[in-house]
C-alpha angles and dihedrals in degrees: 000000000000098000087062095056097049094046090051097047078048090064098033086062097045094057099045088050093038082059106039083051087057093050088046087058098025107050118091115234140017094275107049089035078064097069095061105060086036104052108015110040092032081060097044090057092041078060097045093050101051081053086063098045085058097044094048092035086058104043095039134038120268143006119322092235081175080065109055104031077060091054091039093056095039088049084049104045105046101074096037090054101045088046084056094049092039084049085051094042088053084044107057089038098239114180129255139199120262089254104059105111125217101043095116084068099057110105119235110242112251 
């Protein structure tokens, strides 16, 4: 049973990261690039990872701490990161699509 559920939370990963890989090469500006690497492929490790708690979990004794301070840190970090990049974009006023949404709430610099 535990195999299944390994090989489920596997491919449940892969395709979250497979397709937050495509919208990282497939959007079209800085901003919306940004949501792929951020939601979906944190999730899909998250995913990954929680595959890995359950197969070393199961094969040796105890609980995988490696495991889950990595999932802690990479649950942490991502937004933080992608909130510094999207600051710096702003920043350094770099130029979006018509279709991003939310521009009319950026603040103009003083």
């Amino acid at each position: 049973m535990t195999e299944w559920i390994i090989s489920i939370l596997l491919l449940i990963g892969g395709a979250f990261v497979l397709v937050g890989s495509i919208g990282l090469v497939k959007m079209p500006d800085f901003y919306m690039r940004l949501h792929g690497p951020t939601k979906a492929t944190t999730l899909g490790m998250a995913s990954l990872l929680t595959a890995a708690m359950v197969f070393f979990s199961t094969t040796q004794a105890g609980l995988s701490v490696k495991e889950i301070l990595i999932s802690l840190f990479l649950l942490l970090t991502a937004p933080v990161s992608a909130y510094m990049m999207i600051k710096s974009a702003i920043h350094h006023k770099l130029d979006s699509i018509e279709r991003t949404k939310g521009k009319d709430n950026i603040e103009d610099d003083v």
